[in-house]
N, C-alpha and C positions, 0 to 999 in steps of 0.2 A: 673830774672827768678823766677816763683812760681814752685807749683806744679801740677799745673791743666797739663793732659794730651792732647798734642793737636793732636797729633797722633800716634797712636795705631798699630803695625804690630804683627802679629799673625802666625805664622808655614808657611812662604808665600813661594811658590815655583814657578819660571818661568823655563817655561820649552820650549826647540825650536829645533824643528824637523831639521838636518842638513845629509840629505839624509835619512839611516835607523839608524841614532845615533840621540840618544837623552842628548841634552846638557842642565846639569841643571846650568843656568845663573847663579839662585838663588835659594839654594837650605837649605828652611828650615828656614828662618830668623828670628826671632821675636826681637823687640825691640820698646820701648818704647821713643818719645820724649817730654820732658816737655815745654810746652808755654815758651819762651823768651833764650831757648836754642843757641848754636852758634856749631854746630857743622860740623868735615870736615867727608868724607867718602876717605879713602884711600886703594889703592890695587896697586898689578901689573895689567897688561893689560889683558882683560877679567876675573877680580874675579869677575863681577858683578856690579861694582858702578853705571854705567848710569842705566842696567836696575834696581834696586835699586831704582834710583831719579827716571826714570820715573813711576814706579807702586806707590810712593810715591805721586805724579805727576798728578793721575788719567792719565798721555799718557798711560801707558800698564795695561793691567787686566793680577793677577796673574793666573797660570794655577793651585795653588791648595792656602787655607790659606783665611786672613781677612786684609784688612786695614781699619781702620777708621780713619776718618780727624775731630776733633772737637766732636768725639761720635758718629759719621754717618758710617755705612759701605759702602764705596765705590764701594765696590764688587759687592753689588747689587743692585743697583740704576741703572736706564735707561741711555743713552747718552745723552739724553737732559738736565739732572739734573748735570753730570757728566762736562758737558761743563759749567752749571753755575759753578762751586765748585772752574773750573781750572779758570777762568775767574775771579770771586771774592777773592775766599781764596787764591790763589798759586799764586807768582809772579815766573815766570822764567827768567834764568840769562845762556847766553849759547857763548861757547867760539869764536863761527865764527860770532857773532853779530847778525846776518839777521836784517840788520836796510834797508828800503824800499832807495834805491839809490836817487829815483827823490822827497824824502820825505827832509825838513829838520830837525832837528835836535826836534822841537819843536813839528815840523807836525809827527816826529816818535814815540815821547814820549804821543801825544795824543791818538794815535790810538786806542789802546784796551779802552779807556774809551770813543773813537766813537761807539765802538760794544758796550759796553754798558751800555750806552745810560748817559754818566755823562755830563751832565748837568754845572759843573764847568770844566773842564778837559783842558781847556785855561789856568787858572790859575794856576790849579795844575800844570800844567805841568811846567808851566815857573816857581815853587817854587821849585820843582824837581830838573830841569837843575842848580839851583844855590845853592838846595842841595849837588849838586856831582862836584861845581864851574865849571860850565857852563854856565854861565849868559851872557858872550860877544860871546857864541857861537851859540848861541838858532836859529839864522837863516842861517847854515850855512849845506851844505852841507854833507853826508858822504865821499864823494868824497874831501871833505878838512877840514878832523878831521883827528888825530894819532889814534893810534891804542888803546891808552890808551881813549881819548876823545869817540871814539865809543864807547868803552864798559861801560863807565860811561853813556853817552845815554842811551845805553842797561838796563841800572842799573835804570835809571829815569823812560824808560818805564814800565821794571816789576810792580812799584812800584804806579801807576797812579791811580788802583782799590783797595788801599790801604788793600793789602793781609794782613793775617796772618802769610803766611809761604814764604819765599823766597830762591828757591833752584836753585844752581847756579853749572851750570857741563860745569868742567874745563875753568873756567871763566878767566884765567890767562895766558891759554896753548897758543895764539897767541902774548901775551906781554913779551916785554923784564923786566928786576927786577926789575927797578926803577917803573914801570907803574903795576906791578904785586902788587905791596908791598902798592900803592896809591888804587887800588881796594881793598884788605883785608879791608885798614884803614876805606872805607868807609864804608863796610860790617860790622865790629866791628863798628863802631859809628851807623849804625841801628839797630845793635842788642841791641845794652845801650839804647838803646830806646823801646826796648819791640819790636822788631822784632826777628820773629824766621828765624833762616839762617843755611840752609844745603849747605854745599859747596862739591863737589867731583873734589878732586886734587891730580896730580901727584905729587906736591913740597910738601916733608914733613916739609921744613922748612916754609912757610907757614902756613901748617897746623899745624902746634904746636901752631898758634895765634889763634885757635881758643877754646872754654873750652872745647872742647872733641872732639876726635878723635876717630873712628872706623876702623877698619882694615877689610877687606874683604880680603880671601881667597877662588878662587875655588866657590864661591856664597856663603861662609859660612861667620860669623863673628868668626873671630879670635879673639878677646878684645870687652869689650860694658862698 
């Protein structure tokens, strides 16, 4: 880890209409995360963690506040620029896979670098899969991979458009321990490598492998 900051949150507030109550997701946030960081986002159920990762995400714009990704404010950039950011900077990592059914395993990890427009993304891809030891699996099905083996796919695809940042929500909540504990491992060996990794998880024993942990409460941070 250095110290160069690679993303910036500023007094951020998500706010979401639930009839005539207004629910603040996120209310107030600021914090700061340094290039090559590893950290987890933890809470009960609604303090905020996903929406958190997504306005992190460029997926949601906050309703009040700043993010900047790499020194750029997010906030206010058009969608067109907004889709480049998420597309090159951001790798996401999400716990129901969404891997393409009639896709294989290699044809799933290629895809985002089909949108755009990588040129190697053959190769990467098949370096990927045997990054996350799937090398004898690369033509196989989702329909005949475990639950752990998809989300290692999952994990090769974010990784295709070689992001900055890889943020990963509840990337463990459909695996059992053994297969929950093989996803960190690889998470922490891409982060020893200068990847930055935000994870949001219910297992605090988990989350203790990571270098720092944040607590949400209520859309607040409780600890930074």
């Amino acid at each position: 880890m250095n110290n160069q900051t690679i993303i910036e949150i500023k007094d951020v507030v998500k706010i979401y209409k639930r009839g005539e109550e207004e629910v603040h997701a996120v209310d107030g946030i600021g914090l700061e995360i340094k290039k090559g960081e590893f950290l987890s986002v933890v809470g009960p159920s609604g303090s905020g963690k996903t929406t958190l990762l997504n306005i992190i995400g460029c997926v949601d714009n906050p309703t009040q506040g700043t993010v900047k990704i790499n020194g750029q404010d997010v906030t206010t950039v058009k969608e067109a620029r907004l889709t480049k950011i998420r597309r090159d900077a951001i790798g996401f990592v999400f716990q129901q896979f969404f891997l393409i059914p009639t896709l294989t395993a290699l044809e799933n990890v290629q895809l985002p670098g089909l949108f755009a427009k990588n040129i190697n993304r053959v190769k990467q891809a098949e370096e990927l899969l045997n990054l996350v030891g799937l090398n004898k699996r690369i033509h196989h099905r989702p329909a005949h991979l475990s639950g752990g083996e998809m989300q290692r796919v999952a994990i090769a695809r974010s990784l295709i458009n070689s992001p900055s940042v890889l943020l990963a929500d509840e990337p463990t909540g459909n695996l059992d321990s053994k297969n929950a504990e093989m996803i960190f491992k690889i998470f922490d060996e891409l982060n020893k490598n200068g990847l930055t990794v935000i994870v949001v998880t219910h297992n605090m024993e988990l989350a203790k492998n990571c270098r720092k942990v944040i607590l949400l409460e209520d859309g607040k941070i409780k600890n930074a």
